[in-house]
C-alpha positions as CSV (number, residue, x, y, z in Angstrom):
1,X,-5.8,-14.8,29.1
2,X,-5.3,-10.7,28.0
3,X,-7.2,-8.8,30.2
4,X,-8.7,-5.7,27.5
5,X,-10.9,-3.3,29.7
6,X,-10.8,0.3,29.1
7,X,-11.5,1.5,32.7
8,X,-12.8,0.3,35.7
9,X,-16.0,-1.1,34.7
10,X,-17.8,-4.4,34.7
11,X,-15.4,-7.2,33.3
12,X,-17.0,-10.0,30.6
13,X,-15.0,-13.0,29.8
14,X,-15.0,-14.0,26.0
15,X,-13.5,-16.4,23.5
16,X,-11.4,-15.0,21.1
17,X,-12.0,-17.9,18.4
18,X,-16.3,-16.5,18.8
19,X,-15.1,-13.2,18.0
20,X,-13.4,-14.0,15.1
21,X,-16.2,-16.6,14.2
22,X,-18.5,-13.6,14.0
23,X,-16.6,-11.4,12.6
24,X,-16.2,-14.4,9.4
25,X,-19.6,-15.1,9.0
26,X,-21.1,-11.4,8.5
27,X,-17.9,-11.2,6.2
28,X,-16.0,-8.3,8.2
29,X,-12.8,-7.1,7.7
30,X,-10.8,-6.7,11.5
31,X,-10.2,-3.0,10.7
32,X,-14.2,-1.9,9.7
33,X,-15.2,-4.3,13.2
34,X,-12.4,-2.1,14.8
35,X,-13.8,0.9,13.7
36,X,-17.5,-0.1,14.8
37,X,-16.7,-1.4,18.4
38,X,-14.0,2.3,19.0
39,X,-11.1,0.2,19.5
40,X,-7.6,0.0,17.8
41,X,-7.0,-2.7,15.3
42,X,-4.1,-4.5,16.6
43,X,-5.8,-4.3,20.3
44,X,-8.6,-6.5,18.1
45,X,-6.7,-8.9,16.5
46,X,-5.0,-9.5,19.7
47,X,-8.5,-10.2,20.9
48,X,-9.3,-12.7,18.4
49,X,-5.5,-14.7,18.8
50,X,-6.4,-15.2,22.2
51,X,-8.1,-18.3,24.0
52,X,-9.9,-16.0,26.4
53,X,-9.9,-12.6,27.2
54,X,-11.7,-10.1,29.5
55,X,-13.6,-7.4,27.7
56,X,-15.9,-4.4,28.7
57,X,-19.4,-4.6,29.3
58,X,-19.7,-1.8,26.4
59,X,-17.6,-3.3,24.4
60,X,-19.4,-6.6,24.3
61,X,-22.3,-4.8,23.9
62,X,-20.6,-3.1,20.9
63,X,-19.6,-6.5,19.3
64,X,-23.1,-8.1,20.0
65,X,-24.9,-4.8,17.8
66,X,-22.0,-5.2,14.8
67,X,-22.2,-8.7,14.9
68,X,-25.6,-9.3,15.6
69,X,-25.1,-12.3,17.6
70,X,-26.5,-12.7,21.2
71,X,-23.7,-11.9,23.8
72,X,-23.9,-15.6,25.3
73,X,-22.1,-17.3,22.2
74,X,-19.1,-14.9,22.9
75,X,-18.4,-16.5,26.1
76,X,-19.5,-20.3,25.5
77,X,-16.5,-21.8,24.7
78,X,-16.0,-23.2,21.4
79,X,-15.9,-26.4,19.9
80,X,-13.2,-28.7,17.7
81,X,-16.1,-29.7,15.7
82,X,-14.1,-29.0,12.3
83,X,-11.1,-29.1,10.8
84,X,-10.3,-26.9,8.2
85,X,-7.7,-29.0,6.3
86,X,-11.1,-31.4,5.1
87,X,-12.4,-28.9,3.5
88,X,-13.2,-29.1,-0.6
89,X,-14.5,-26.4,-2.9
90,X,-15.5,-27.4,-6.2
91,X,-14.5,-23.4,-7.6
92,X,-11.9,-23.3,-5.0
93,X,-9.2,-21.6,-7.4
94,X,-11.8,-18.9,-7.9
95,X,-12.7,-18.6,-4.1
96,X,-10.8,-15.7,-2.3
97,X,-9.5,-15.8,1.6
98,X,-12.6,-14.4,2.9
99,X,-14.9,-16.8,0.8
100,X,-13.2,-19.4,2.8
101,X,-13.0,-17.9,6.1
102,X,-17.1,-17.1,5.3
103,X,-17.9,-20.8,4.8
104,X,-15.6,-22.8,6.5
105,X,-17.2,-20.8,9.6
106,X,-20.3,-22.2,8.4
107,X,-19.0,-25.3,8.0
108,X,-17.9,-25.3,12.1
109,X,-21.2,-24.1,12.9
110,X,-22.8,-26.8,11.3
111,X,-20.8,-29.0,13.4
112,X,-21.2,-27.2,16.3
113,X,-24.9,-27.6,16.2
114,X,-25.2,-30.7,15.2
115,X,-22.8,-31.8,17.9
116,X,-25.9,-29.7,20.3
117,X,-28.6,-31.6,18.4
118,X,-27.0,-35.1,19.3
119,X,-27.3,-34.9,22.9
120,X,-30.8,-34.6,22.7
121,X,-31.3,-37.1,19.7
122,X,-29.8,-39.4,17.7
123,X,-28.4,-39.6,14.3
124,X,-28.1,-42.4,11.9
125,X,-24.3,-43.9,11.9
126,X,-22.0,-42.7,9.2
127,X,-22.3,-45.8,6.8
128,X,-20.0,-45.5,3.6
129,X,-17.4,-48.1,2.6
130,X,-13.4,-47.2,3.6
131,X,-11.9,-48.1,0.4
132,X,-8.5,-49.9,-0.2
133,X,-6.0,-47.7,-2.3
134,X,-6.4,-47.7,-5.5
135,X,-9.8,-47.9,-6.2
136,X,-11.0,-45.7,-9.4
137,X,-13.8,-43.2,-9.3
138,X,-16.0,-45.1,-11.5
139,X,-15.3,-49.2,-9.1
140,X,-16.1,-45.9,-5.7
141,X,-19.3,-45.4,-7.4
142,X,-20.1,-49.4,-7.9
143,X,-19.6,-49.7,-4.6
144,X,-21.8,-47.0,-3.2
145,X,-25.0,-48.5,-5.5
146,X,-24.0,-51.5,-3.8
147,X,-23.9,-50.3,0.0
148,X,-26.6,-48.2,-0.8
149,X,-28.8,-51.6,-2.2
150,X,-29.2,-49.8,-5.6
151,X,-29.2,-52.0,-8.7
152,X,-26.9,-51.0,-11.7
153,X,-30.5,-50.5,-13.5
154,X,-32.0,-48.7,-10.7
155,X,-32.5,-45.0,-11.1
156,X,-31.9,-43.6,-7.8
157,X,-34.9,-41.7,-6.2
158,X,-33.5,-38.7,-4.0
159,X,-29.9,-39.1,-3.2
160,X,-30.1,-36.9,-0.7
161,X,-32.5,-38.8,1.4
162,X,-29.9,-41.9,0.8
163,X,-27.1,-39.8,1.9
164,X,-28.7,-38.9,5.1
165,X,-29.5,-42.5,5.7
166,X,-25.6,-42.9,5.1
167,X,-25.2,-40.6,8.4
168,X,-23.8,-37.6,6.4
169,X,-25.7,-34.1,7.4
170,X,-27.0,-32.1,4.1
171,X,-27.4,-28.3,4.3
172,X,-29.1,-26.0,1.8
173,X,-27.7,-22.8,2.2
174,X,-28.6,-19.4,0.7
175,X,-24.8,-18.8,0.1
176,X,-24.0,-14.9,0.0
177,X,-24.9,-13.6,-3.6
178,X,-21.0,-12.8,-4.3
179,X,-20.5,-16.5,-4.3
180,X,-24.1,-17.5,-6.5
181,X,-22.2,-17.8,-9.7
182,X,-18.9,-19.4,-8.0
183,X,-20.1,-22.1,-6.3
184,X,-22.4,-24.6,-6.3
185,X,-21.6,-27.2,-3.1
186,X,-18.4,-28.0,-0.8
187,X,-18.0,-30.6,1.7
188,X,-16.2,-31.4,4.9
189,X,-15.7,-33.7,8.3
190,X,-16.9,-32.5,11.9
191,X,-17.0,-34.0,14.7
192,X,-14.2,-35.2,17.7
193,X,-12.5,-37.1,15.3
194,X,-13.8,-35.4,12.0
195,X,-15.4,-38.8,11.2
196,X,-19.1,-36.9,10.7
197,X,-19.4,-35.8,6.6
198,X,-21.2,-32.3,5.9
199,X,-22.3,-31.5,2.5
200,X,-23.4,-28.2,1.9
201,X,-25.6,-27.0,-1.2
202,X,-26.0,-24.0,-2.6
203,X,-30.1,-22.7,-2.0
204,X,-31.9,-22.0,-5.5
205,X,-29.7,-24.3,-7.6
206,X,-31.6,-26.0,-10.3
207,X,-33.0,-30.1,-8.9
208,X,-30.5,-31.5,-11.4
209,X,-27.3,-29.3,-10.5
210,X,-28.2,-29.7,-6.9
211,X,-28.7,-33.2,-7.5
212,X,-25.6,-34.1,-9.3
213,X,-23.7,-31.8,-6.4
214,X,-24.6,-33.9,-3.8
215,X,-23.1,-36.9,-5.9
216,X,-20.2,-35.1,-6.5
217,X,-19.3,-34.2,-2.8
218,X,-20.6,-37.7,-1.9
219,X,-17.2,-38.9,-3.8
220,X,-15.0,-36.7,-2.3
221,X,-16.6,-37.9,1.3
222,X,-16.4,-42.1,-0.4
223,X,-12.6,-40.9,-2.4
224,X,-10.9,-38.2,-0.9
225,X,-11.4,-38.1,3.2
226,X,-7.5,-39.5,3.5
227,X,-5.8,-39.8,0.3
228,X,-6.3,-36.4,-2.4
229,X,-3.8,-37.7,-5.2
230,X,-4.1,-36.7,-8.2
231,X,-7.3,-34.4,-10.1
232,X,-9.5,-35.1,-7.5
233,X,-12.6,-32.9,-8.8
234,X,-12.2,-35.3,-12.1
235,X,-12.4,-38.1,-10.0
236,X,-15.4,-36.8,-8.2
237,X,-16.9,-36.2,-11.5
238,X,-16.5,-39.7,-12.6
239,X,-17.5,-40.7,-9.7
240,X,-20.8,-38.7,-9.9
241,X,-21.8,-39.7,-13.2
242,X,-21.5,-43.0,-12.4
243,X,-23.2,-43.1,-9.2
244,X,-26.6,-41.6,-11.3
245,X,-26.1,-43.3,-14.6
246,X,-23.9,-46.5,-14.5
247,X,-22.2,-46.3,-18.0
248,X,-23.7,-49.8,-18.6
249,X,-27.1,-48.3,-18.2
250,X,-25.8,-44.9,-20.3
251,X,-25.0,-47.2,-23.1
252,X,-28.3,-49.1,-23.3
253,X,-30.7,-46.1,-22.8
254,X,-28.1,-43.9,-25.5
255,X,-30.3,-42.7,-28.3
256,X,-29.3,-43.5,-31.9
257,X,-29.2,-39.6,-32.7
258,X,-28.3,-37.9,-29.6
259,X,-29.7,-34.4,-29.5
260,X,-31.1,-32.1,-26.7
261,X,-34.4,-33.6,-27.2
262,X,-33.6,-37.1,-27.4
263,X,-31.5,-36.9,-24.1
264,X,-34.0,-35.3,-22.4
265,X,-35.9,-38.8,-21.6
266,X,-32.6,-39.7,-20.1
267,X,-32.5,-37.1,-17.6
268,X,-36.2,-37.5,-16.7
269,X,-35.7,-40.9,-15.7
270,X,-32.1,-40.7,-14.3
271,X,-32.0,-37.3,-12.6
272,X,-28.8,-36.0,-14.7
273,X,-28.5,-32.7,-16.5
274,X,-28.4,-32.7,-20.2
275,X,-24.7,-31.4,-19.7
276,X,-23.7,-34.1,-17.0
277,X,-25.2,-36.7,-19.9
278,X,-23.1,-35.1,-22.7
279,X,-20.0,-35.3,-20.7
280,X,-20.9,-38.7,-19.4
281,X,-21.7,-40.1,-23.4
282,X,-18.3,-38.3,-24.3
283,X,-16.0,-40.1,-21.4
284,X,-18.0,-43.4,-22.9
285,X,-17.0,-42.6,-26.4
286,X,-20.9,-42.7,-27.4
287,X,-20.3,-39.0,-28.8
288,X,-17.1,-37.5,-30.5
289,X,-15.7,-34.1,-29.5
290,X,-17.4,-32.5,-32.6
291,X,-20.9,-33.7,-31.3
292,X,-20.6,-32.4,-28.1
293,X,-19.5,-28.9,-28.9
294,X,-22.2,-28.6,-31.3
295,X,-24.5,-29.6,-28.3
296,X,-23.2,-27.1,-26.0
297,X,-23.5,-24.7,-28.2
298,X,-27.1,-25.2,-29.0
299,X,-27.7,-25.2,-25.1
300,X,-25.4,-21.2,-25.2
301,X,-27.4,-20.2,-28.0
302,X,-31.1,-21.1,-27.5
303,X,-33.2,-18.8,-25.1
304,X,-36.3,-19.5,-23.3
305,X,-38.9,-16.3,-23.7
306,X,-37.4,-14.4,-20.7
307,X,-34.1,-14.0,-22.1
308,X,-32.4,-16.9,-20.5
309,X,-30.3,-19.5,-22.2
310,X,-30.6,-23.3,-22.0
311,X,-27.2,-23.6,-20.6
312,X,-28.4,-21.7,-17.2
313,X,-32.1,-23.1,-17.6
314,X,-31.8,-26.6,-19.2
315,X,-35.0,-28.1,-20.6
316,X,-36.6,-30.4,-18.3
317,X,-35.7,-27.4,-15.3
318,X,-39.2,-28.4,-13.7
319,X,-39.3,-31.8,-14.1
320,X,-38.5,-32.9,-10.4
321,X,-38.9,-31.6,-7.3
322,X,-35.5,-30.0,-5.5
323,X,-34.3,-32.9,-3.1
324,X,-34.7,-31.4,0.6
325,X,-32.5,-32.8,3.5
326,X,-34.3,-33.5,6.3
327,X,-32.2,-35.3,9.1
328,X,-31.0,-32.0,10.9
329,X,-34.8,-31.1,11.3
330,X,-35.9,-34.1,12.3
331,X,-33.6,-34.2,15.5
332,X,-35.0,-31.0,16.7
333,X,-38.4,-32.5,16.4
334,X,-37.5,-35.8,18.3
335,X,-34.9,-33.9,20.6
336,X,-37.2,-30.8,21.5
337,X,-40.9,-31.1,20.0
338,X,-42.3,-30.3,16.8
339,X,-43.3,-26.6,18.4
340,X,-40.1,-25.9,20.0
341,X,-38.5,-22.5,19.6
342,X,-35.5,-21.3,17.8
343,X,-34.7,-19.9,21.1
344,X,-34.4,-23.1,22.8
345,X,-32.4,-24.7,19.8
346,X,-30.2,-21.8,19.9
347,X,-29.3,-22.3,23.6
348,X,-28.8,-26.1,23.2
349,X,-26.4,-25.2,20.5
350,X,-24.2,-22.6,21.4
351,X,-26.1,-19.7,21.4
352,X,-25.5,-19.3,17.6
353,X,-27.9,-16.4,16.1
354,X,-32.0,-17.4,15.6
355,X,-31.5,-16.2,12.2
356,X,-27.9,-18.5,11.6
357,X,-30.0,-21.6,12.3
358,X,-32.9,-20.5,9.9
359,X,-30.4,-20.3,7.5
360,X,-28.9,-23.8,8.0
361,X,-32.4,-25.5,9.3
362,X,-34.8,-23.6,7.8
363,X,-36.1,-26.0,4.9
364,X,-35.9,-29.2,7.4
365,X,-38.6,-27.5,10.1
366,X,-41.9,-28.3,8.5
367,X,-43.0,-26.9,11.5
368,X,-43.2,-23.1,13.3
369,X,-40.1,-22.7,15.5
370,X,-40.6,-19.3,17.2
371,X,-43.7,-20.3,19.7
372,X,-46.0,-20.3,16.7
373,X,-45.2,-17.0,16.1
374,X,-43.8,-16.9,12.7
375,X,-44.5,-18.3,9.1
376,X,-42.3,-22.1,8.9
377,X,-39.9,-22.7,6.0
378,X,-41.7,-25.0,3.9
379,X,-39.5,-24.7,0.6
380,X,-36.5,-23.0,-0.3
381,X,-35.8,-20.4,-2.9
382,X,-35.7,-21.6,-6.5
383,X,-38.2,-24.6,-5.3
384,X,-39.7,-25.8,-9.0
385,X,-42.1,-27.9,-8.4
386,X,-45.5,-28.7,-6.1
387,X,-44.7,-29.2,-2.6
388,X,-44.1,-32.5,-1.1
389,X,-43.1,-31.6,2.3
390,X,-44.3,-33.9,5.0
391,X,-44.1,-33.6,8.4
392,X,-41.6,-35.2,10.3
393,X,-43.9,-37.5,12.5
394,X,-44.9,-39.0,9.0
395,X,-41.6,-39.0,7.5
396,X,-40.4,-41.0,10.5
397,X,-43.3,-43.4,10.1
398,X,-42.4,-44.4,6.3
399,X,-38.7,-44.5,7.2
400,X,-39.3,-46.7,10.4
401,X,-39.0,-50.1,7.6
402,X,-36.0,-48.6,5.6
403,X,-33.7,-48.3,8.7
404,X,-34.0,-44.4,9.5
405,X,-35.1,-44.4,13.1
């Protein structure tokens, strides 16, 4: 422990690992958080090395206004609930330092909370298959239909809800705007033993890009939790393909002129994005490499009204509703009471901010969480379609026969 007091005033005991938690989530460099709380830089990096260390009253107080996190968290110590080393970006080269400081300390807290969350309830058990070496991408995603009791013909219906039922803990999250048109999803283990798979999505993606990022991190968690040989985000692309579309399926449903039109039935009634379909058909030698540039560029060069091109808008954008998670907001409710305040979630928790856990909770509380105070999260930005929130009282009553409870 450092003792680093000022004077003789009142002494608080903090965790340097919370500091620096902070510090990585509202994206500050040590030097400006320096400069805000009047101390030296080194004096603060020493603080943040450290396992404990005994700080000020006013300078707690100074970290709790820069950081905007309540004073508690700084002294509850923290959690192995994440290991940095499982972490996957699918933009990763484009990702700088503090990108990855920013949501890898989102990826502990998510840990961290859910690790709060399953004292007071459970969770389903983490269900996917631990596959011998040398399984390909495309035999991964065979298996998963199969675990999952999916048919090769069977479109699947949300592959969120089936991931949750796997035991893996989906997050929308409104990622900060710098990283809107860098990332789409990552992925990661928490828990003890890192054994617990978190998949985090990008808030305001399209149905279909959010969908197919959720089968994309789903291989890394089925492929790449032990053994990362090899192009990995190829394999987790051929897996994801083939988790939606089976290519025996894509090659009885192919139309005999493949346009943007005549695909577009396809990814109605398979949940794949016309680009996901082209690349799929091209792996599957349905289309030749002339055909699919020509079909790319039609999707770069067509606009819709406002100005905005196929390729960031496909046709068929409102088509489905955006898969919501709902597993993390159903233990509050069972764990706490559908009227429970953030308040009390925070204190089970950690202490993390009221406004962290809206961020990572908000669109699974189909319920007010402040005392009634407030307006509940019922959708989340970019939401395309009619509602079809329920709450969780119901939710748990339809999913008592498929094995959720």
């Amino acid at each position: 422990m450092i003792t680093f007091i000022l004077e003789e005033v009142v002494v608080k005991t903090v965790y340097g690992r919370r500091v620096r938690q902070a510090r990585r989530i509202r994206r500050l460099s040590v030097s400006f958080l320096a400069d805000k709380i009047g101390v030296r830089q080194p004096r603060l990096s020493e603080l943040e090395r450290s396992y404990t260390a005994d700080i000020s009253e006013e300078i707690l107080t100074q970290l709790t206004k820069a950081l905007d996190f309540p004073s508690r968290f700084f002294s509850v110590e923290p959690q192995e609930a994440f290991h940095f080393g499982s972490l996957l970006f699918r933009a990763k080269s484009t990702l700088t330092d503090t990108d990855a400081d920013y949501l890898a300390e989102y990826a502990g807290a998510a840990g961290e909370i859910f690790q709060g969350l399953s004292e007071h309830a459970s969770s389903p058990p983490v269900r996917l298959p631990d596959l011998p070496h040398g399984v390909s991408a495309s035999e991964a995603a065979e298996i998963v239909r199969q675990q999952f009791s999916i048919k090769a013909e069977e479109p699947i219906d949300s592959l969120v809800r089936k991931a949750e039922r796997a035991g893996i803990i989906v997050i929308l999250l409104d990622f900060d705007v710098r990283l809107h048109d860098r990332l789409d999803a990552f992925s990661c283990w928490v828990g003890d033993y890192t054994d617990r798979p978190v998949v985090v999505l990008r808030s305001g993606a399209s149905w279909d890009r959010l969908r197919w990022s959720m089968a994309h991190e789903l291989g890394h968690a089925v492929l790449h939790r032990r053994q990362r040989e090899g192009d990995i985000e190829a394999a987790a692309n051929e897996f994801a393909n083939q988790l939606l579309l089976p290519r025996s399926m894509l090659i009885r449903d192919w139309p005999r002129t493949p346009t943007l039109m005549t695909l577009l039935p396809l990814k109605e009634n398979w949940g794949l994005s016309l680009q996901a379909l082209m690349e799929h058909g091209f792996r599957a030698g349905l289309i030749d490499e002339s055909r699919r540039m020509s079909l790319y560029k039609q999707l770069s060069n067509r606009k819709w009204p406002d100005g905005k091109r196929w390729r960031e808008r496909e046709p068929g954008y409102n088509l489905r509703d955006i898969e919501l998670p709902r597993m993390l907001g159903k233990m509050v409710e069972v764990g706490f009471g559908a009227s429970v305040g953030l308040d009390v979630v925070s204190a089970a928790t950690g202490h993390w901010p009221a406004l962290l856990l809206q961020q990572l909770l908000g669109v699974q509380l189909t319920r007010p969480t402040d005392g009634g105070r407030g307006r509940p999260v019922t959708s989340p930005p970019g939401k395309t379609g009619p509602s079809r929130i329920v709450s969780l009282s119901d939710w748990r009553r339809d999913e008592a026969s498929e094995g959720y409870g």
